[in-house]
Wavefront OBJ file of the C-alpha trace (Angstrom):
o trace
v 71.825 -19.219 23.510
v 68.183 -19.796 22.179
v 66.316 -17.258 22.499
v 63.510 -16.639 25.546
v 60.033 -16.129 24.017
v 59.101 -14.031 27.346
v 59.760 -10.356 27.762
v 62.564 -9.348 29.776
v 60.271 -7.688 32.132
v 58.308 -10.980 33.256
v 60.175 -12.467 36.358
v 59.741 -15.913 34.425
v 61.970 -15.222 31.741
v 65.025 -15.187 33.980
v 64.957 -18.870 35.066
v 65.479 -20.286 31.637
v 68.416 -17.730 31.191
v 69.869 -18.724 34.638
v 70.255 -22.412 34.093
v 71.416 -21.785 30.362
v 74.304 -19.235 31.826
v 74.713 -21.675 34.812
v 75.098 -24.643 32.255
v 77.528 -22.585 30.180
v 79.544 -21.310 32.405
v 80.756 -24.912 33.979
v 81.659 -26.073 30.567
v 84.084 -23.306 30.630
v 85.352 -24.464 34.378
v 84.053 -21.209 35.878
v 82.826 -21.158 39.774
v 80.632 -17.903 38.830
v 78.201 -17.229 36.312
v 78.547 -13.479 35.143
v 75.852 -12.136 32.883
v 75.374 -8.349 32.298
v 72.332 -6.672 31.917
v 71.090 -3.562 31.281
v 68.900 -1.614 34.195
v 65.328 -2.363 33.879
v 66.059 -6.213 33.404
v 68.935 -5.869 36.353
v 66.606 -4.599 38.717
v 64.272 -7.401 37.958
v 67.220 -10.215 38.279
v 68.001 -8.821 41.577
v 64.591 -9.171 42.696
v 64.978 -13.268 41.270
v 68.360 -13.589 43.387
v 67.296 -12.129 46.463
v 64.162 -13.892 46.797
v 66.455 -17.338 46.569
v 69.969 -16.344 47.291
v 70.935 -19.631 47.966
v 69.653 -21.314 44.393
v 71.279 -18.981 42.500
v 74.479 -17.713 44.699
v 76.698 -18.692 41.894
v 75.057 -16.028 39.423
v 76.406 -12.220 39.118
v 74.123 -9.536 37.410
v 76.539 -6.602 36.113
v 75.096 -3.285 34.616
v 75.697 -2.913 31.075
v 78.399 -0.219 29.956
v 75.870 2.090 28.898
v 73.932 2.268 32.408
v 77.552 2.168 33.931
v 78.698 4.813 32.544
v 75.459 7.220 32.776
v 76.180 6.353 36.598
v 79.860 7.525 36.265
v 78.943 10.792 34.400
v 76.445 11.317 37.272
v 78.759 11.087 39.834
v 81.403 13.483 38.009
v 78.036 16.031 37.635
v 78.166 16.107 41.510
v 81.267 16.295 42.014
v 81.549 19.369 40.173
v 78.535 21.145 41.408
v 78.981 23.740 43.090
v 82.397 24.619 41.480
v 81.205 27.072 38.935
v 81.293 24.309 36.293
v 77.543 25.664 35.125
v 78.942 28.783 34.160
v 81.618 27.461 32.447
v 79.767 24.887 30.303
v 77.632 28.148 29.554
v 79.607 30.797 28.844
v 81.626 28.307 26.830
v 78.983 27.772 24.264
v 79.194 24.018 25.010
v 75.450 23.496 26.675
v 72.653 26.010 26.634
v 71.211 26.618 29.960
v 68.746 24.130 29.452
v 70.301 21.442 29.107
v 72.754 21.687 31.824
v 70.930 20.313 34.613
v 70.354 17.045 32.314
v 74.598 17.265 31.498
v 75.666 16.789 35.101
v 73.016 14.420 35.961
v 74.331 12.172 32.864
v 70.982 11.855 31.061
v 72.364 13.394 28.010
v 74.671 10.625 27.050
v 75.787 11.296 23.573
v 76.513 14.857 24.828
v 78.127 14.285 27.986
v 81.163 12.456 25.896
v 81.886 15.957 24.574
v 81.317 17.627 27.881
v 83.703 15.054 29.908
v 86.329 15.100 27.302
v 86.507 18.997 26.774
v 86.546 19.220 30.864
v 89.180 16.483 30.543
v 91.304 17.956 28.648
v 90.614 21.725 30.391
v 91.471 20.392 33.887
v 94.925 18.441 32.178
v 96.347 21.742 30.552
v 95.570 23.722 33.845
v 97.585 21.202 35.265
v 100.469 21.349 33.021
v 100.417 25.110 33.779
v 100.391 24.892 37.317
v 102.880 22.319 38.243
v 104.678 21.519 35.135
v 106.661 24.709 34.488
v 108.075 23.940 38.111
v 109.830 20.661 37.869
v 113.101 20.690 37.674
v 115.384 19.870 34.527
v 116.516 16.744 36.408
v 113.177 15.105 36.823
v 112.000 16.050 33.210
v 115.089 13.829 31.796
v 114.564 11.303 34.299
v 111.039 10.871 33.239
v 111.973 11.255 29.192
v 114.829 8.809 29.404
v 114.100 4.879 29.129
v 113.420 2.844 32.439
v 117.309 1.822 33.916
v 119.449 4.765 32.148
v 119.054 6.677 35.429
v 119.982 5.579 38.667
v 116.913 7.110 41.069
v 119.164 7.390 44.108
v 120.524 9.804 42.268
v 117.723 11.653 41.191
v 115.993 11.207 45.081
v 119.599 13.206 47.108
v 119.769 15.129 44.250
v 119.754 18.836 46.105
v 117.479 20.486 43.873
v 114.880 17.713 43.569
v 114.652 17.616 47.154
v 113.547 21.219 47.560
v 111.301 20.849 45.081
v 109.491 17.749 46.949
v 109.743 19.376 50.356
v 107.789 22.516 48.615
v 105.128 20.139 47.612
v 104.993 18.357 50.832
v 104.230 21.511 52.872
l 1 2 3 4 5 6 7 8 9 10 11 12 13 14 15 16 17 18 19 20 21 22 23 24 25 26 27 28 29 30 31 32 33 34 35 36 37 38 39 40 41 42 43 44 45 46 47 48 49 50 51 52 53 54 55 56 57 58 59 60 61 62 63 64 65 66 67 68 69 70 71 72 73 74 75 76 77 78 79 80 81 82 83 84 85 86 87 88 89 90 91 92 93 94 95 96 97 98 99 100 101 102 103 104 105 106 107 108 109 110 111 112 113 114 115 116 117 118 119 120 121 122 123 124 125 126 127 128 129 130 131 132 133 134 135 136 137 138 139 140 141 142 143 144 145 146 147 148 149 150 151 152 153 154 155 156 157 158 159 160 161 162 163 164 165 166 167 168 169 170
């Protein structure tokens, strides 16, 4: 695509980039025109769609991966707020106190990777300690053992696999 001598942030420069994508996308046979964007130029694309949804119905504006994910580490911040998660990141040496609020609100992006994959991997081994000590022998081969080689009838009347079920199903 040529490039558009207008700033992203004029409202004109979208109309050129609409009937380019447009154009492109039925040479390639596709009923929808997807073009991703990052926030600031989204917001104004909206604005271009909504004024004339009918012109360009055929056009979909998708955040960038960046913005997308800022949005998903924002919505794992709340989800843990509350939880003592604060403390944790703090004691833990992993955030000062500072920066916290700007962790679970995903503004620090380079440092929530860290955050979300030590939290990741802190919620999966509490997990393995909690259930997987548990399950009985039976279910551990049946899960190591290629698909077929077990018959899960077998594994579902087995006695001992049923009490362990009913025990989670309480």
């Amino acid at each position: 695509m040529t490039p558009i001598q207008k700033p992203i942030t004029d409202y004109a420069a979208f109309f050129p980039m609409f009937y380019k994508s447009r154009e492109l996308a039925k040479q390639a046979n596709m009923a929808y025109t997807h073009i991703t964007l990052d926030v600031g130029a989204a917001i104004k694309a909206y604005h271009v769609i909504w004024n004339n949804s009918q012109a360009w119905s055929d056009i979909i504006i998708h955040l960038g991966d960046f913005h997308a994910m800022i949005a998903f580490f924002d919505v794992s911040g709340c989800l843990v707020s509350g939880s003592g998660f604060k403390d944790i990141l703090f004691q833990s040496g992993l955030c000062s106190s500072e920066s916290i609020a700007g962790l679970l609100s995903g503004k620090h992006y380079n440092r929530n990777w860290l955050l979300h994959e030590a939290f990741s991997e802190a919620l999966e081994r509490l997990f393995e300690e909690q259930y997987i000590p548990e399950v009985p022998k039976m279910l551990v081969k049946f899960a190591e053992s290629p698909p077929g080689t077990v018959d899960v009838e077998d594994l579902l009347f087995n006695a001992t696999v049923k009490a362990y079920l009913e025990h989670y199903n309480q």
